[in-house]
C-alpha positions as CSV (number, residue, x, y, z in Angstrom):
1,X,0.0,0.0,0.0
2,X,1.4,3.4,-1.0
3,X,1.5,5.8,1.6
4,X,1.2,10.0,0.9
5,X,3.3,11.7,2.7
6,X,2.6,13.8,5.2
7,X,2.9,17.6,6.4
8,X,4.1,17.8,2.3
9,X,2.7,17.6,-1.3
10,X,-0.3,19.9,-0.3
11,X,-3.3,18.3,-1.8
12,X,-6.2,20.0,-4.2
13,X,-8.3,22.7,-2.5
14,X,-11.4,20.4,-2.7
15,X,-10.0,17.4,-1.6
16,X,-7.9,16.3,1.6
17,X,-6.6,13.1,3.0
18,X,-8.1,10.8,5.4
19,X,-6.7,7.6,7.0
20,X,-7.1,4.6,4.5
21,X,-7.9,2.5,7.5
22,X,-11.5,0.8,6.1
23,X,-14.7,0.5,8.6
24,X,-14.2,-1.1,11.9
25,X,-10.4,-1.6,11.6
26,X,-7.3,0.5,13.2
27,X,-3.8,1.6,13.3
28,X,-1.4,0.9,15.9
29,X,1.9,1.8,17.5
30,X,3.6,1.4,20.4
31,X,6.8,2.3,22.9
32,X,7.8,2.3,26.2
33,X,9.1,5.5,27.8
34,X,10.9,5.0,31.7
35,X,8.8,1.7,32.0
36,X,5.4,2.9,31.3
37,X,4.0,1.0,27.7
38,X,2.4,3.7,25.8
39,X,-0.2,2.2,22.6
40,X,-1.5,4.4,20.3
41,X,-4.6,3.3,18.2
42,X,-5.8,5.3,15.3
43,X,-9.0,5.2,13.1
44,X,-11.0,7.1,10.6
45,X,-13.8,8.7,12.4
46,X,-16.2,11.4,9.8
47,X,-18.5,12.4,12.5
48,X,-18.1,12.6,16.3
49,X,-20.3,9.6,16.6
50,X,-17.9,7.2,15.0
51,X,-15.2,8.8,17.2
52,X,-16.9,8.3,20.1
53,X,-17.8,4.8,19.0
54,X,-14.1,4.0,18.2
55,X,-13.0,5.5,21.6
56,X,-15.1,3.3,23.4
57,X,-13.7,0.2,21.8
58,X,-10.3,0.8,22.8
59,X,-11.2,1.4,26.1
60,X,-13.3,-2.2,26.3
61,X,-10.0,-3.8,25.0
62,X,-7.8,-2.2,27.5
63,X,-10.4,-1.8,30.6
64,X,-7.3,-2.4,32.9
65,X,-4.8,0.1,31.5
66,X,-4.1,3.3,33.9
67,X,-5.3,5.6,31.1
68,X,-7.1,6.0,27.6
69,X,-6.3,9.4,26.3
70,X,-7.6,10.5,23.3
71,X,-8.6,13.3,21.0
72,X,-9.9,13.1,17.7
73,X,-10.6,15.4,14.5
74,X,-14.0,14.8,12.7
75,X,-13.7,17.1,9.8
76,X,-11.1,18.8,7.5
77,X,-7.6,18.9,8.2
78,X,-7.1,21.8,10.8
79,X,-11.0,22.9,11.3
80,X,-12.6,22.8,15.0
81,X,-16.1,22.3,14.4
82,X,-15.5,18.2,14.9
83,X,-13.3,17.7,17.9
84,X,-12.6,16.0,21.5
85,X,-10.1,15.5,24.0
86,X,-9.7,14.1,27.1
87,X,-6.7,13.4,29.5
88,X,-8.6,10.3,31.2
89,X,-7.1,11.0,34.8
90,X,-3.7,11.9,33.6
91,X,-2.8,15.7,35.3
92,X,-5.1,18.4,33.6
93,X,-3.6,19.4,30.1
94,X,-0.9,17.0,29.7
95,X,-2.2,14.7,27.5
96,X,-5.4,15.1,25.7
97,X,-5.2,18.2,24.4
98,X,-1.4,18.0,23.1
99,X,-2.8,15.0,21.3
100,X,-5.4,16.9,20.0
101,X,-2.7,19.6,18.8
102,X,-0.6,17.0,17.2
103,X,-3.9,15.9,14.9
104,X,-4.6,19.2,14.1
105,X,-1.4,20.2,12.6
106,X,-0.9,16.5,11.0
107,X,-2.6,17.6,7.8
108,X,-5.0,14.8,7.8
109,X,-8.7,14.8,8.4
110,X,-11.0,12.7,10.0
111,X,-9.0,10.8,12.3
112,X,-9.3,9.7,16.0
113,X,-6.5,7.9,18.4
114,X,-6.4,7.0,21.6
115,X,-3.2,6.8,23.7
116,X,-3.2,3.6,26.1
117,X,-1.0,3.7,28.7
118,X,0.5,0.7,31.7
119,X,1.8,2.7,34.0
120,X,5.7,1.4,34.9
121,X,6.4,2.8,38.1
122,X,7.9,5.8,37.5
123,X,6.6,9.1,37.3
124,X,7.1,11.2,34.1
125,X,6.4,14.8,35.6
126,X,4.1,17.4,33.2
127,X,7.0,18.3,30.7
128,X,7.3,14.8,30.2
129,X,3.6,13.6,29.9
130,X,3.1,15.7,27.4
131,X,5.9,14.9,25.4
132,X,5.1,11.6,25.6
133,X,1.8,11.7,24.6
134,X,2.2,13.7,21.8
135,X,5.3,11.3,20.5
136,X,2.8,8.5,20.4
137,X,1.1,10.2,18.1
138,X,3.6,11.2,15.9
139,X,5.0,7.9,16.2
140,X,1.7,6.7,14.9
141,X,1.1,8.7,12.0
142,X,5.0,8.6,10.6
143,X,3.4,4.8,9.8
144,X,-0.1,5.9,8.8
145,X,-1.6,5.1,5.6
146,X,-3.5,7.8,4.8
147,X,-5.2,8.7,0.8
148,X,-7.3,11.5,-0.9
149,X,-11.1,12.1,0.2
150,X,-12.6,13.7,-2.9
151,X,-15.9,15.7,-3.2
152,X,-18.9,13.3,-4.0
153,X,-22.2,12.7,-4.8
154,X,-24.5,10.4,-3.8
155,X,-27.6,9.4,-5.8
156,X,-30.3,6.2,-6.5
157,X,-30.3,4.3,-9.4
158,X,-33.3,2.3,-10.4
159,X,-33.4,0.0,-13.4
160,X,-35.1,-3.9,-14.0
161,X,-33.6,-6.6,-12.5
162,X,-32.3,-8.1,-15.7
163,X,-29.8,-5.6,-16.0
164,X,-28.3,-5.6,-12.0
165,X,-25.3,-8.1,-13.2
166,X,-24.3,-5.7,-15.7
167,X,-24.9,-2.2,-13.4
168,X,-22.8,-3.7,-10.4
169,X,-19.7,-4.9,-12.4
170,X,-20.2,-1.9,-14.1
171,X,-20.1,0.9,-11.0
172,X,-17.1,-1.9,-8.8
173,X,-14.8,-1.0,-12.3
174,X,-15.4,2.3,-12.0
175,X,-14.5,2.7,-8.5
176,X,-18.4,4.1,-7.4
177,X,-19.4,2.7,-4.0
178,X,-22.4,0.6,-3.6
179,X,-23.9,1.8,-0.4
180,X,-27.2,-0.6,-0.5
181,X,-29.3,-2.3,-2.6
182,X,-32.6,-2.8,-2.4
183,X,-34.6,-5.8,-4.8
184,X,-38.1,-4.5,-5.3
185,X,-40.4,-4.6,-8.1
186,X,-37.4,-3.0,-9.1
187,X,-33.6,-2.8,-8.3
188,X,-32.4,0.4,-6.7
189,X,-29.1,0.7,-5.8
190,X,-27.8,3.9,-3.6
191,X,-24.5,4.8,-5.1
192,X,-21.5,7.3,-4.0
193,X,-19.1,8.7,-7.2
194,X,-16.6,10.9,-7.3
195,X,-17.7,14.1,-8.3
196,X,-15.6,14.5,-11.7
197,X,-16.9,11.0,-12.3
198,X,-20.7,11.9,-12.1
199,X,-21.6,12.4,-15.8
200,X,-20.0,9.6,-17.2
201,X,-21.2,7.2,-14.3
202,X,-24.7,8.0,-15.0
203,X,-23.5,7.7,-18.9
204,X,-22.3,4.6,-18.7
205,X,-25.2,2.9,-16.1
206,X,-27.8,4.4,-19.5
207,X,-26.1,2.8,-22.1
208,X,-25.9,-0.7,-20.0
209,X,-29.9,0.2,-19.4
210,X,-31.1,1.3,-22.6
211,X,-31.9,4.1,-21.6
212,X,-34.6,2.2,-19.1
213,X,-33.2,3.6,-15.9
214,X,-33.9,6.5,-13.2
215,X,-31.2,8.7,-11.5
216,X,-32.6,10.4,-8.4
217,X,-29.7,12.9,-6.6
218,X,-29.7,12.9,-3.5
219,X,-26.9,15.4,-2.7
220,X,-23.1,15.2,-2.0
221,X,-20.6,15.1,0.2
């Protein structure tokens, strides 16, 4: 898997990159600093709920760790309208917030970690909490695969069922998502295309259809 590099190569104003970490799964690193084991898990998150969701699960796998810090950024790189922190019983300000810093000025969007931490007997003082947390998430993105989120549409697309083998190899070649199906009287399909790829999507879906199929927009994203 290629991986873009990050705080470099600034990408296209409409677009921005996102963790290419697919639904459900995660990114990990970890150290030890003066005996404590430090894990950082990542995730793509687009909304606060998914953060929150992710969050939880982390702190359901380690429910005997000394702390889950974590901070996350639901939205384009940089912006504040999406975001979270907590320092999870660590000293006020040492660690969620420098997190939340660190994935702020990381240049990707959409992203959520969580900093696990075993305490090792020793303490790190405020200098060095922070430091520490914020390393874990460096360390965790210098390995993060991250790609380009474009602007998109989403739409329906209803057509006879005779032609459904022909639409779905048709939209999986052209790289549009299939976000459900439904087998009715008809077959409608709810679809998500890149935006530049809109026309000659819906192009290509009429010609397999004869014509004999309805678009219905339902916005983008």
């Amino acid at each position: 898997m290629k991986k873009v590099p990050l705080y470099r190569n600034k990408p296209m104003a409409d677009s921005y990159r996102i963790p290419d970490i697919k639904p459900g799964a995660l990114h990990r690193a970890e150290g030890t600093i003066r005996g404590s084991r430090f894990i950082v898990s990542m995730a793509h998150c687009a909304d606060d709920a998914s953060a929150k969701d992710f969050i939880e699960s982390i702190r359901a796998e380690h429910p005997h760790a000394t702390h889950n810090c974590w901070a996350y950024q639901a939205g384009r790189p940089g912006t504040t309208a999406h975001i979270g922190a907590s320092d999870d019983g660590e000293p006020k300000g040492t660690a969620g917030r420098p997190m939340l810093t660190v994935l702020l000025h990381c240049g990707v969007g959409e992203i959520a970690a969580v900093v696990t931490r075993y305490f090792g007997g020793t303490l790190l003082g405020t200098g060095g909490l922070v430091r520490a947390y914020q390393g874990l998430v460096k360390l965790g993105l210098e390995t993060l695969a991250v790609k380009e989120k474009r602007p998109s549409v989403v739409f329906e697309a209803v057509f006879e069922h005779r032609f459904a083998p022909h639409v779905l190899r048709t939209v999986q070649r052209m790289g549009v998502d299939v976000l459900e199906k439904r087998f009715e009287s008809n077959v409608t399909v709810l679809l998500e295309a890149a935006l530049e790829d809109d026309e000659s999507v819906r192009k290509a879906l009429g010609e397999i259809c004869a014509g004999r199929i309805e678009f219905r927009s339902l916005g983008g994203k």
